[in-house]
N, CA, C and O atoms as a Maestro MAE file, in Angstrom:
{
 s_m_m2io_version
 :::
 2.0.0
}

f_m_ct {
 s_m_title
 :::
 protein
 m_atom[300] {
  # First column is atom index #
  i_m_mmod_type
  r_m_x_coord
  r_m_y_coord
  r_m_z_coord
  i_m_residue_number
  s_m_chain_name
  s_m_pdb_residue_name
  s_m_pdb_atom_name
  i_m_atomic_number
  :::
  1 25 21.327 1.671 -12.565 1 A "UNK " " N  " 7
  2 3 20.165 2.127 -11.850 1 A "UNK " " CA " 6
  3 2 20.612 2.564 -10.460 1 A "UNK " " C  " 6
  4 15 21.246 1.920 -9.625 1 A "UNK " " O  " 8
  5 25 20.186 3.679 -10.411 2 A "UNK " " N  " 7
  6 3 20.933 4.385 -8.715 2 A "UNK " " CA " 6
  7 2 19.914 3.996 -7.775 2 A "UNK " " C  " 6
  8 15 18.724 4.309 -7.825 2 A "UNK " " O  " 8
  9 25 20.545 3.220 -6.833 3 A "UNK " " N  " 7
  10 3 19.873 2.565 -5.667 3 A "UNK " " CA " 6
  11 2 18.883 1.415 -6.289 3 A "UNK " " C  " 6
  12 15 18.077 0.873 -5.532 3 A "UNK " " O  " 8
  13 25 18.943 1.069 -7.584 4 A "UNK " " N  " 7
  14 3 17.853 0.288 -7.586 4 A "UNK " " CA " 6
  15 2 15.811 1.112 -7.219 4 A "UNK " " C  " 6
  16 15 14.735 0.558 -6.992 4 A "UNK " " O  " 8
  17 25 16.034 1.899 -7.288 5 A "UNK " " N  " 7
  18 3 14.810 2.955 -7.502 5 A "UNK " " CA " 6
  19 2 14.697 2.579 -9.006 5 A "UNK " " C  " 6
  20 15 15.622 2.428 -9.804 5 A "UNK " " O  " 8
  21 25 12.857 2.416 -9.298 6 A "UNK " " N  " 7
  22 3 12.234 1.938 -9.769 6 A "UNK " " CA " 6
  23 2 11.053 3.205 -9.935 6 A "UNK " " C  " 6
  24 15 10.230 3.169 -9.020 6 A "UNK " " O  " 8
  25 25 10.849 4.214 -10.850 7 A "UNK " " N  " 7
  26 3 9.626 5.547 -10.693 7 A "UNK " " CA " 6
  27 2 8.809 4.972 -12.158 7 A "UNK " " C  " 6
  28 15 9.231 4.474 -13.202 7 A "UNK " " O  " 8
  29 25 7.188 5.381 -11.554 8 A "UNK " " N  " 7
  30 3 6.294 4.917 -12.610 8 A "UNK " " CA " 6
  31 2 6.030 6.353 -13.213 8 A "UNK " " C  " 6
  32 15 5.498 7.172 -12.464 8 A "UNK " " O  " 8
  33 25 6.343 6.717 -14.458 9 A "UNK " " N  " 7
  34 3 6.032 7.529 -14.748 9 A "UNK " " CA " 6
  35 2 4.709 8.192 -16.128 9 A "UNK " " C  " 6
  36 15 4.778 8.135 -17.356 9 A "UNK " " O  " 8
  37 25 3.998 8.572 -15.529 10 A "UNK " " N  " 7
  38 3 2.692 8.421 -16.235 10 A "UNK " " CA " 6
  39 2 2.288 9.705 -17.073 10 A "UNK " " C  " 6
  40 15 2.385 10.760 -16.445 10 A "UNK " " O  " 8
  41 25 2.004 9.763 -17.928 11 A "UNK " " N  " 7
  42 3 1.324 11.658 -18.587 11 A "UNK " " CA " 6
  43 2 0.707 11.006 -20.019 11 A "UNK " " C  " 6
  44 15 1.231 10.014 -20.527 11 A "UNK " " O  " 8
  45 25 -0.110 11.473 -20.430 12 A "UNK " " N  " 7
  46 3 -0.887 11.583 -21.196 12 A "UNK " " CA " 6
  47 2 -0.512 11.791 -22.642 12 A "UNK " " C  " 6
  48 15 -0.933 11.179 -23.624 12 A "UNK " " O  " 8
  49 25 0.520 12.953 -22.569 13 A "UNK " " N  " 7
  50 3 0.971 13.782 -22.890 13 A "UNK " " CA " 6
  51 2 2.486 13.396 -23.688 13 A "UNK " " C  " 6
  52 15 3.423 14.000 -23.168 13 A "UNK " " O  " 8
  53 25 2.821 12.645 -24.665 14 A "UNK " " N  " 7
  54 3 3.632 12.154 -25.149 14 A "UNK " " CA " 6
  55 2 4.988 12.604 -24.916 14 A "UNK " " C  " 6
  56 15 5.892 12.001 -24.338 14 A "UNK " " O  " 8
  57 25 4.999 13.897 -25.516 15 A "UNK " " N  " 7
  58 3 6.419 14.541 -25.280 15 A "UNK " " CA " 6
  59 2 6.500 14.857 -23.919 15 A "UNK " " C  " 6
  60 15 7.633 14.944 -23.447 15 A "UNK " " O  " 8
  61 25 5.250 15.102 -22.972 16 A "UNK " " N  " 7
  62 3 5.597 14.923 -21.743 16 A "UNK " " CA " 6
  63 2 6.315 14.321 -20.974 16 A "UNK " " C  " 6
  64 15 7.086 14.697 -20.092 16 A "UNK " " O  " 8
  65 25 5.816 12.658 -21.623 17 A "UNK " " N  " 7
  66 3 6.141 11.537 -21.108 17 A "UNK " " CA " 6
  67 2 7.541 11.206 -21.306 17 A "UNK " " C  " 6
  68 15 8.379 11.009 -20.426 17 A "UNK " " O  " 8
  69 25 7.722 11.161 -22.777 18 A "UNK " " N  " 7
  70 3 9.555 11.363 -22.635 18 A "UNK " " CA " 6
  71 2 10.410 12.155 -21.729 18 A "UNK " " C  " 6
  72 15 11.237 11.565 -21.035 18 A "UNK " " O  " 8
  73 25 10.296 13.326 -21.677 19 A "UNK " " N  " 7
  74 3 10.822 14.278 -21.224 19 A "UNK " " CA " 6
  75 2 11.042 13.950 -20.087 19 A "UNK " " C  " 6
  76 15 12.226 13.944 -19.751 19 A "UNK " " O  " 8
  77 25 9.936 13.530 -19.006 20 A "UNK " " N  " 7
  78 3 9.892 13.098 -17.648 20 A "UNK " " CA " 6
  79 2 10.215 11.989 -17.515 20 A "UNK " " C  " 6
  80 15 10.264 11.663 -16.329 20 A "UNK " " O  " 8
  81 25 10.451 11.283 -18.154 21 A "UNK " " N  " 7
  82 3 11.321 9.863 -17.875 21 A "UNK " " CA " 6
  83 2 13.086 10.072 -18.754 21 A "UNK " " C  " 6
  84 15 14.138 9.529 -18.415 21 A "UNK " " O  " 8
  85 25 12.925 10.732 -19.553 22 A "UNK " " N  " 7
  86 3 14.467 11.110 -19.814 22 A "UNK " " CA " 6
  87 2 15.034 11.824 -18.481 22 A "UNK " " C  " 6
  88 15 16.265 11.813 -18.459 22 A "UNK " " O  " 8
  89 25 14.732 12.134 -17.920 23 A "UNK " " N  " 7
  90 3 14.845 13.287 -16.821 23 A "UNK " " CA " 6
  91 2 15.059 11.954 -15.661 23 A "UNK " " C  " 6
  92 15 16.129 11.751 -15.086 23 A "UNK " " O  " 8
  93 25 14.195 11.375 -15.525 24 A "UNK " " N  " 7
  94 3 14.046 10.461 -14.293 24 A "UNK " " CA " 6
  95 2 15.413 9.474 -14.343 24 A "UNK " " C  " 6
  96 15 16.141 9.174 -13.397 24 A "UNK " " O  " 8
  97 25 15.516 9.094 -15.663 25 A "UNK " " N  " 7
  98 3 16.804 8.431 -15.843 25 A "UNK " " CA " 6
  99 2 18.277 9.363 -15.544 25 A "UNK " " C  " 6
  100 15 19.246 9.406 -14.786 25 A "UNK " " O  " 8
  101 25 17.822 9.877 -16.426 26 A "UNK " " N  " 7
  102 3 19.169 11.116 -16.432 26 A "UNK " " CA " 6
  103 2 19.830 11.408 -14.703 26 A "UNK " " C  " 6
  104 15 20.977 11.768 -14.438 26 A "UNK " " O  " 8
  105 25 18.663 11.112 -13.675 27 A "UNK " " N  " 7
  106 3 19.114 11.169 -12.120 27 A "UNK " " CA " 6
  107 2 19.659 9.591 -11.835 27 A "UNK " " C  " 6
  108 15 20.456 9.507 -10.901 27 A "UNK " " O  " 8
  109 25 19.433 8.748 -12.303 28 A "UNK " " N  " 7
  110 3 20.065 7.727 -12.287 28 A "UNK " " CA " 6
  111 2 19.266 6.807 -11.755 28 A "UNK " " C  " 6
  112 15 19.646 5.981 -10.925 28 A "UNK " " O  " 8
  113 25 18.062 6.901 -12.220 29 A "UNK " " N  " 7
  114 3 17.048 5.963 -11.743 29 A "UNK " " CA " 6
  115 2 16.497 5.404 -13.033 29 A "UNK " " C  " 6
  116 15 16.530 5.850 -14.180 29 A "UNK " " O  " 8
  117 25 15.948 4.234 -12.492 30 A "UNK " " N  " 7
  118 3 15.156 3.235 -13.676 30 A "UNK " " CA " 6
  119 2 13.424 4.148 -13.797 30 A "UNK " " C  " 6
  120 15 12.847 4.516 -12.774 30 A "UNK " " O  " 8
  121 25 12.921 4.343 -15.008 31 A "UNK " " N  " 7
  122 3 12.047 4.572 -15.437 31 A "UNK " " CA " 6
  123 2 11.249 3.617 -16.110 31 A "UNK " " C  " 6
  124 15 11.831 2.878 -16.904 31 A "UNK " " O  " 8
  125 25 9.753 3.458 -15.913 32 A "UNK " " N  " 7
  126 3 9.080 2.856 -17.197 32 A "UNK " " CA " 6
  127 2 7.510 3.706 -17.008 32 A "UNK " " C  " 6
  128 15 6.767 3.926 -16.052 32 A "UNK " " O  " 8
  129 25 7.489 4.011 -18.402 33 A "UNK " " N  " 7
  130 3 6.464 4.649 -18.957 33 A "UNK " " CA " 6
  131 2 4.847 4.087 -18.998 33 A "UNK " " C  " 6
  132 15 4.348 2.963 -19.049 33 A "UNK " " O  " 8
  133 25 4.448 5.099 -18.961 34 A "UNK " " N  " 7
  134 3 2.434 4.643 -19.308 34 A "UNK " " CA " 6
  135 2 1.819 5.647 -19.660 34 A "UNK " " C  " 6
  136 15 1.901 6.723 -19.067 34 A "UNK " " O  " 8
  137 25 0.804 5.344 -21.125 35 A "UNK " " N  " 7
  138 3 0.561 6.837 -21.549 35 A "UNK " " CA " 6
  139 2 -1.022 7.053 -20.274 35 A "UNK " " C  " 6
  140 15 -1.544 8.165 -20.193 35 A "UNK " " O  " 8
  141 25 -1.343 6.347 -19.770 36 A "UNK " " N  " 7
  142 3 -2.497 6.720 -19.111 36 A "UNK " " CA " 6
  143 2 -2.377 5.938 -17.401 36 A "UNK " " C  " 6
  144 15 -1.567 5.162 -16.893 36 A "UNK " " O  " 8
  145 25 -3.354 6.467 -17.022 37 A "UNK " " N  " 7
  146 3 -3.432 5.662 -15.297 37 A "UNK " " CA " 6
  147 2 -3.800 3.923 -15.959 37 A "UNK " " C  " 6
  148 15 -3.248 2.886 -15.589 37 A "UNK " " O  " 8
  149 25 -4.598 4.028 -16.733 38 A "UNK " " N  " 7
  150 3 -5.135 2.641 -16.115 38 A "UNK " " CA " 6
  151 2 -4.131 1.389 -17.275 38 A "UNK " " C  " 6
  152 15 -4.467 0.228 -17.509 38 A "UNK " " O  " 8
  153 25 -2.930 2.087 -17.797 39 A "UNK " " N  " 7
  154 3 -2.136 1.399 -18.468 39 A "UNK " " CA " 6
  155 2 -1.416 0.618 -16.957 39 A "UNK " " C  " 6
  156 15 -1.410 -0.567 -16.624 39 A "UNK " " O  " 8
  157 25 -0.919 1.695 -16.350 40 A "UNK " " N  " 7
  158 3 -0.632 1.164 -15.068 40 A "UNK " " CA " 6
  159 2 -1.316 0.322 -14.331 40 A "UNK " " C  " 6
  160 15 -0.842 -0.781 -14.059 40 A "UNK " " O  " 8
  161 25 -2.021 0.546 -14.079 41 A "UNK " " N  " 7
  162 3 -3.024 -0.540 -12.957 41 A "UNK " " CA " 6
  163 2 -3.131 -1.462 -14.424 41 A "UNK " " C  " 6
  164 15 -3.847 -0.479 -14.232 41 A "UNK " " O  " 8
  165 25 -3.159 -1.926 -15.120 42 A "UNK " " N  " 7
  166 3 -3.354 -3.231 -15.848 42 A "UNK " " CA " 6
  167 2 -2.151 -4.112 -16.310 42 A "UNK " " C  " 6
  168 15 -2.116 -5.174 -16.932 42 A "UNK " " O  " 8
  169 25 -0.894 -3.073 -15.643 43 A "UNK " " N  " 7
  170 3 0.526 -3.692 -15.885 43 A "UNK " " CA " 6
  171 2 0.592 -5.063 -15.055 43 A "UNK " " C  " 6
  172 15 0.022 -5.281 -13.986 43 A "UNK " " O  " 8
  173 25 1.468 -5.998 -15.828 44 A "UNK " " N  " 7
  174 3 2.098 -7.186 -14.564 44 A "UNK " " CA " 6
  175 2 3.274 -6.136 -13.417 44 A "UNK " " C  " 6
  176 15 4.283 -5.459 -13.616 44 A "UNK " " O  " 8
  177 25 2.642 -6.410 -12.504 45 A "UNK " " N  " 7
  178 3 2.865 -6.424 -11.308 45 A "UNK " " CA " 6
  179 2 4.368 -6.251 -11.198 45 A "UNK " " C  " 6
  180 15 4.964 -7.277 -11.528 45 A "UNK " " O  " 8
  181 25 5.106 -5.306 -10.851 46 A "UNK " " N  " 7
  182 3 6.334 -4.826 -10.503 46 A "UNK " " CA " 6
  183 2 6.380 -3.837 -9.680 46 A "UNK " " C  " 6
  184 15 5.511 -2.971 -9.780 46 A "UNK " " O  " 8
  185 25 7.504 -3.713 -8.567 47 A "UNK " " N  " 7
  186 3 7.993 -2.796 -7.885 47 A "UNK " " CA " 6
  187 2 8.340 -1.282 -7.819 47 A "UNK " " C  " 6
  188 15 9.508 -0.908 -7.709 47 A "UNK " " O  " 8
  189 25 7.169 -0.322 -7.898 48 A "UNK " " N  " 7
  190 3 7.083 0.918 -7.824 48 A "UNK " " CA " 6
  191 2 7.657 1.360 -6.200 48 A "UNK " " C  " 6
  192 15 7.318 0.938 -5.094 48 A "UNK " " O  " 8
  193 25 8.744 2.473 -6.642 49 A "UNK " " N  " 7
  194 3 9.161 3.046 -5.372 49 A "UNK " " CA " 6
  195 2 8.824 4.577 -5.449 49 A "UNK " " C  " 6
  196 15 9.032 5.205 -4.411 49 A "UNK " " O  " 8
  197 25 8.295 5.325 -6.610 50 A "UNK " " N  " 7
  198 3 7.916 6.511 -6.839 50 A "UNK " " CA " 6
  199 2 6.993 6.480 -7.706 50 A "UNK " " C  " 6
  200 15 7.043 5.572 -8.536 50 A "UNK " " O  " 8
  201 25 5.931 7.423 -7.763 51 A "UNK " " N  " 7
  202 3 5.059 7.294 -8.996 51 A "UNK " " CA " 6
  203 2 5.232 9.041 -9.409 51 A "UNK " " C  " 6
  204 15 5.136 10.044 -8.701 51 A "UNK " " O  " 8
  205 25 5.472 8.894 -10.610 52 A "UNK " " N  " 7
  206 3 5.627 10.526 -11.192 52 A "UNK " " CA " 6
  207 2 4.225 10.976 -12.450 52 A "UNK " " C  " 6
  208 15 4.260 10.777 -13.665 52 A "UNK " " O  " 8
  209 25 3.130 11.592 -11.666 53 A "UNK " " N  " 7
  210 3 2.096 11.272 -12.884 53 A "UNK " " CA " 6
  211 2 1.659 12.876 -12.683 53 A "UNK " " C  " 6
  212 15 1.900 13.653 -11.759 53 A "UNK " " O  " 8
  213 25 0.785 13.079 -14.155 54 A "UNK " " N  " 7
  214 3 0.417 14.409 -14.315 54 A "UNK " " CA " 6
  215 2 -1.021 14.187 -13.900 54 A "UNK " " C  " 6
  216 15 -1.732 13.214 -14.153 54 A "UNK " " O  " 8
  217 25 -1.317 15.309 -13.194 55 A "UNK " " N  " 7
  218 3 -2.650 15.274 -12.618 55 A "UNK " " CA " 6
  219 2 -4.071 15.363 -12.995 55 A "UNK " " C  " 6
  220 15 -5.126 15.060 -12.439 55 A "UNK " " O  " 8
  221 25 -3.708 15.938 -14.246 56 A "UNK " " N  " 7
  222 3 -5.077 16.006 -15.467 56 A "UNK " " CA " 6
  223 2 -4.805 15.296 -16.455 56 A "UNK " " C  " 6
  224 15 -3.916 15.692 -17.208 56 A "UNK " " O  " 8
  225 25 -5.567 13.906 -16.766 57 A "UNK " " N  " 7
  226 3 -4.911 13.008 -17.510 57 A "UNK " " CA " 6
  227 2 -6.790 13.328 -17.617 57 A "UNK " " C  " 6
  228 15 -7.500 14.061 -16.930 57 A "UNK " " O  " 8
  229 25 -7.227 12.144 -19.138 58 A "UNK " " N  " 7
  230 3 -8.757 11.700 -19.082 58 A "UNK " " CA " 6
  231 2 -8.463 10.355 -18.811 58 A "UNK " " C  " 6
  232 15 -7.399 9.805 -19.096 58 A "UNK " " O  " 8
  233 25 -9.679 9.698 -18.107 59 A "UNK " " N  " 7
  234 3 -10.027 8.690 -17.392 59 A "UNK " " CA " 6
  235 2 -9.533 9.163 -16.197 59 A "UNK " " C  " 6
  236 15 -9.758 10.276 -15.722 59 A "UNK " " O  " 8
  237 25 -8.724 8.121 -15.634 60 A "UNK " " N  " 7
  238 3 -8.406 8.301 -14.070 60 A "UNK " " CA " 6
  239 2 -7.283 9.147 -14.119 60 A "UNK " " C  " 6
  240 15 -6.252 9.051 -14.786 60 A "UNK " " O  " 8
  241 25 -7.729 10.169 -13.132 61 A "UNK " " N  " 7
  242 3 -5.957 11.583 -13.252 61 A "UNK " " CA " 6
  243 2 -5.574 11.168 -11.866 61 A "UNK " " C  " 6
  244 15 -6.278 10.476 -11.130 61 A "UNK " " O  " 8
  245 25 -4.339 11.675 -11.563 62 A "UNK " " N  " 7
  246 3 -2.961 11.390 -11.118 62 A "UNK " " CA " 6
  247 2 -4.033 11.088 -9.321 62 A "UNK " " C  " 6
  248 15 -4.049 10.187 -8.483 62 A "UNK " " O  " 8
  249 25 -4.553 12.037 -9.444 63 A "UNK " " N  " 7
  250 3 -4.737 11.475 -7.682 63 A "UNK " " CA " 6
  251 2 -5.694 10.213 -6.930 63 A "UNK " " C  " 6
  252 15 -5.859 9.707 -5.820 63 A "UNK " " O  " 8
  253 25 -6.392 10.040 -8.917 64 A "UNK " " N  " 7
  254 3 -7.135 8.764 -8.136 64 A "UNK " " CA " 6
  255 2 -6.222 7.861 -8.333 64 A "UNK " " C  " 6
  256 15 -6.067 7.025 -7.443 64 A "UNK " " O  " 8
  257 25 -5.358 7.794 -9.584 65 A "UNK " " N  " 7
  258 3 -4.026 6.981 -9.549 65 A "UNK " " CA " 6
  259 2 -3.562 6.704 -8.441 65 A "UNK " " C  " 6
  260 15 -3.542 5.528 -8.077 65 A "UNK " " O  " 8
  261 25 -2.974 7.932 -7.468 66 A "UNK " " N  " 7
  262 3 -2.117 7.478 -6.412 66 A "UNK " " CA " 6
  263 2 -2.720 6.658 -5.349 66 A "UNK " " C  " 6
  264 15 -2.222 5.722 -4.724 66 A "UNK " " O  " 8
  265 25 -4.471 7.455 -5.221 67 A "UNK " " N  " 7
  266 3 -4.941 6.751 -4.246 67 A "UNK " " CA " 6
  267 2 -5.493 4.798 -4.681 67 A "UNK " " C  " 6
  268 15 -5.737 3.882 -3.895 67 A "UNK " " O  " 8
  269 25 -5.506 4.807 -5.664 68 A "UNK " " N  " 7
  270 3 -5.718 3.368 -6.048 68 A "UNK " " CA " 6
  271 2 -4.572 2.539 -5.800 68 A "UNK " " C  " 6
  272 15 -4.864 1.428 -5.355 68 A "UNK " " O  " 8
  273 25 -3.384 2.763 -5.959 69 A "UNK " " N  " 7
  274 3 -2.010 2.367 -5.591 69 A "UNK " " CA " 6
  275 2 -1.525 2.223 -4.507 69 A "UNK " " C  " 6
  276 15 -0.655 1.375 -4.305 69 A "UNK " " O  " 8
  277 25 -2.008 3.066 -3.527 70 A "UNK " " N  " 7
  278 3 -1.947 3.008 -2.257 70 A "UNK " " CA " 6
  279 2 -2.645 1.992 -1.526 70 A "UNK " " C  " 6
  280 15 -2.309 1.504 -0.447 70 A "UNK " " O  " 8
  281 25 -4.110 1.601 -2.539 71 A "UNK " " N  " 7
  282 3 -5.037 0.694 -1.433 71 A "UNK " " CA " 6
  283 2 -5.047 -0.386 -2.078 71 A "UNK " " C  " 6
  284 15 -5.588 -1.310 -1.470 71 A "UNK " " O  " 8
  285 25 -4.459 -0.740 -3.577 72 A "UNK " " N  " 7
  286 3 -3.799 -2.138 -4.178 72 A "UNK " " CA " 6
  287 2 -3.463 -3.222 -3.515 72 A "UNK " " C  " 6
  288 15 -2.552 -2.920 -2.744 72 A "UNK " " O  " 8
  289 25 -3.740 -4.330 -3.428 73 A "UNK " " N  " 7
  290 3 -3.183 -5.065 -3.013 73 A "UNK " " CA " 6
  291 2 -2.028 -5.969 -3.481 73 A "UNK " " C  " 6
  292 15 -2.044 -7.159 -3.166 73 A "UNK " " O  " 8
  293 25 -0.771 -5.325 -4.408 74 A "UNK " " N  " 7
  294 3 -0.584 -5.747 -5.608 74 A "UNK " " CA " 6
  295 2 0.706 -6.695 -4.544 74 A "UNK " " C  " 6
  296 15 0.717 -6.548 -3.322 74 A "UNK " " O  " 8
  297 25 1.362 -7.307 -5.022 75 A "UNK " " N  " 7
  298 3 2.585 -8.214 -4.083 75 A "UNK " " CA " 6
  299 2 3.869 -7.233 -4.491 75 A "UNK " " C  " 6
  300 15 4.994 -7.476 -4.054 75 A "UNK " " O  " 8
  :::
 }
 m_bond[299] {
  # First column is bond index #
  i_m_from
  i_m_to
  i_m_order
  :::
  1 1 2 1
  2 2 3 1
  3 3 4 2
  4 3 5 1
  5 5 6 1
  6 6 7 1
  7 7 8 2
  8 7 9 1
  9 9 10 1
  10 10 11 1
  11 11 12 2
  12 11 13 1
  13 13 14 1
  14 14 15 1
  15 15 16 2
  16 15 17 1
  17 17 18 1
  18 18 19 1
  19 19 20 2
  20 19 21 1
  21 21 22 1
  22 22 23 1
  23 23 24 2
  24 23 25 1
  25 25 26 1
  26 26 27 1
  27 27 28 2
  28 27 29 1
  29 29 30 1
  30 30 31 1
  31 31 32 2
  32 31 33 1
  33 33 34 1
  34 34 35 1
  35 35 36 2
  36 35 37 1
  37 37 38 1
  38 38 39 1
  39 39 40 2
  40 39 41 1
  41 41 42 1
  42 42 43 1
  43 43 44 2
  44 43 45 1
  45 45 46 1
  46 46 47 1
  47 47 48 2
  48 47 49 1
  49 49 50 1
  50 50 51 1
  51 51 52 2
  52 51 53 1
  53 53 54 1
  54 54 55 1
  55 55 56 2
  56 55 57 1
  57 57 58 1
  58 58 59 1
  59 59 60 2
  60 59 61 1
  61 61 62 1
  62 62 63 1
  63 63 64 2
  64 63 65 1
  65 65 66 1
  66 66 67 1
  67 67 68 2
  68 67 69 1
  69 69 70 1
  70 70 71 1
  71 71 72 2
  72 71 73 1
  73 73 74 1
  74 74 75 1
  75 75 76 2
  76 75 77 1
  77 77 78 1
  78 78 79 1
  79 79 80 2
  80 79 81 1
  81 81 82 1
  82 82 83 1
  83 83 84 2
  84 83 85 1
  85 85 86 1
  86 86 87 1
  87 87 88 2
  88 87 89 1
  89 89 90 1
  90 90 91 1
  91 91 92 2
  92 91 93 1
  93 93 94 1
  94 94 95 1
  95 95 96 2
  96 95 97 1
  97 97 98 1
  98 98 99 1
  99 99 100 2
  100 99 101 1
  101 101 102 1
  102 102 103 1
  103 103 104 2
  104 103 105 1
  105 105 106 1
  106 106 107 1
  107 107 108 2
  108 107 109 1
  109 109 110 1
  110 110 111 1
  111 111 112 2
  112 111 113 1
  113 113 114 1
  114 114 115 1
  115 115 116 2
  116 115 117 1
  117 117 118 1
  118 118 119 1
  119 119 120 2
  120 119 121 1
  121 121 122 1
  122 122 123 1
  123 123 124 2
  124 123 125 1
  125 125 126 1
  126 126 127 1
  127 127 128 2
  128 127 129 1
  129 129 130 1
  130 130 131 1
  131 131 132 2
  132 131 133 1
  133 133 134 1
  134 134 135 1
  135 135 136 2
  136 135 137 1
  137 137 138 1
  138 138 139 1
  139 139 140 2
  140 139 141 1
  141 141 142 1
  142 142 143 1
  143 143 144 2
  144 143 145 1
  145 145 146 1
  146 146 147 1
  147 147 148 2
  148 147 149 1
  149 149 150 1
  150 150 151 1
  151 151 152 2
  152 151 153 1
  153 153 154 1
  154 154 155 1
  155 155 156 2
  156 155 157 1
  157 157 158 1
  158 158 159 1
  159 159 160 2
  160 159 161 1
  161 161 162 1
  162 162 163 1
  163 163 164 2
  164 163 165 1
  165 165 166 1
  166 166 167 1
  167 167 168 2
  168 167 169 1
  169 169 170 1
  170 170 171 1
  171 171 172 2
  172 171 173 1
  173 173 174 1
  174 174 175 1
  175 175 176 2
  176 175 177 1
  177 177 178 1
  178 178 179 1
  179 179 180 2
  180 179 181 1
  181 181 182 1
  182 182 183 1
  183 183 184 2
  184 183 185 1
  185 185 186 1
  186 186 187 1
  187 187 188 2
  188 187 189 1
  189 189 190 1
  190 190 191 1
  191 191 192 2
  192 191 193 1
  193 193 194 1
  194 194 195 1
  195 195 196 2
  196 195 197 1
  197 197 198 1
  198 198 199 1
  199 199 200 2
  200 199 201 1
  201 201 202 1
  202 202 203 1
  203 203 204 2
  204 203 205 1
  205 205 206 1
  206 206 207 1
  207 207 208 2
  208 207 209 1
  209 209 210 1
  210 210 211 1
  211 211 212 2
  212 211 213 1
  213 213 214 1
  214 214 215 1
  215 215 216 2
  216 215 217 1
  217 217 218 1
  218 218 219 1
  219 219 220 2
  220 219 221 1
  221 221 222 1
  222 222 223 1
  223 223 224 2
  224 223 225 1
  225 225 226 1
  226 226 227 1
  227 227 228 2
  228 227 229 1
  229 229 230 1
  230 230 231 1
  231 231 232 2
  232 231 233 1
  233 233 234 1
  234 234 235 1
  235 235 236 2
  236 235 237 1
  237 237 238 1
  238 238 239 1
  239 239 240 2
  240 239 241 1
  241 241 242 1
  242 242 243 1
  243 243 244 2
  244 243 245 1
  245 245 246 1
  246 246 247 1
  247 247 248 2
  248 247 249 1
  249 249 250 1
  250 250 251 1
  251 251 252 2
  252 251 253 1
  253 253 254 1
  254 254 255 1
  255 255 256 2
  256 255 257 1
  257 257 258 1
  258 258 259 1
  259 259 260 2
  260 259 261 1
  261 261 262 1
  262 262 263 1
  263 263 264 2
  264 263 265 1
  265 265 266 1
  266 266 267 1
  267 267 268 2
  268 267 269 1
  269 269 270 1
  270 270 271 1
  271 271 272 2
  272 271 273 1
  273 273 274 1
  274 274 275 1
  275 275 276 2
  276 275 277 1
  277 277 278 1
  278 278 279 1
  279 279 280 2
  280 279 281 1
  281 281 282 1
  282 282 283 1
  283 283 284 2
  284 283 285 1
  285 285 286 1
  286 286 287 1
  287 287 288 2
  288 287 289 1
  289 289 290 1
  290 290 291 1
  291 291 292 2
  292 291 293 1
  293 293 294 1
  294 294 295 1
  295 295 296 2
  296 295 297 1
  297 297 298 1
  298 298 299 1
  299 299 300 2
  :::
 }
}
C-alpha cells in the first residue's frame, strides 16, 4: 500500500466499480469498494483518506456523500 493511503471507492455501476478500484490499486494505493453511498455510511468505521464516487448514483449521489462525510462524526 503506497503511503498507507486508504480511497473509498463508490459507483453504482459494477464494472465501473472494478475498473476504478483496479485503477486505484494499480497506483499503489489500498482500495475498498461500495456499490452505493449509503453502503458506505453503514460501514464499520475505518480510515478514509480519499473518497472516489460517481456522482449520479440512486439514493444518495456522490455530493451528498461527500458532504455527509465531511460533517460525520465518525473516529
Amino acid at each position: 500500500m503506497a503511503n498507507g493511503v486508504s480511497v473509498a471507492v463508490v459507483d453504482d455501476d459494477p464494472s465501473a466499480l472494478q475498473a476504478l478500484a483496479g485503477l486505484v490499486r494499480a497506483l499503489g494505493f489500498h482500495a475498498t469498494c461500495f456499490a452505493c453511498a449509503e453502503d458506505l455510511l453503514g460501514a464499520e468505521p475505518f480510515d478514509i483518506d480519499c473518497l472516489l464516487s460517481d456522482l449520479r448514483m440512486s439514493g444518495l449521489n456522490g455530493l451528498e456523500l461527500a458532504y455527509r462525510l465531511a460533517h460525520a462524526s465518525r473516529p
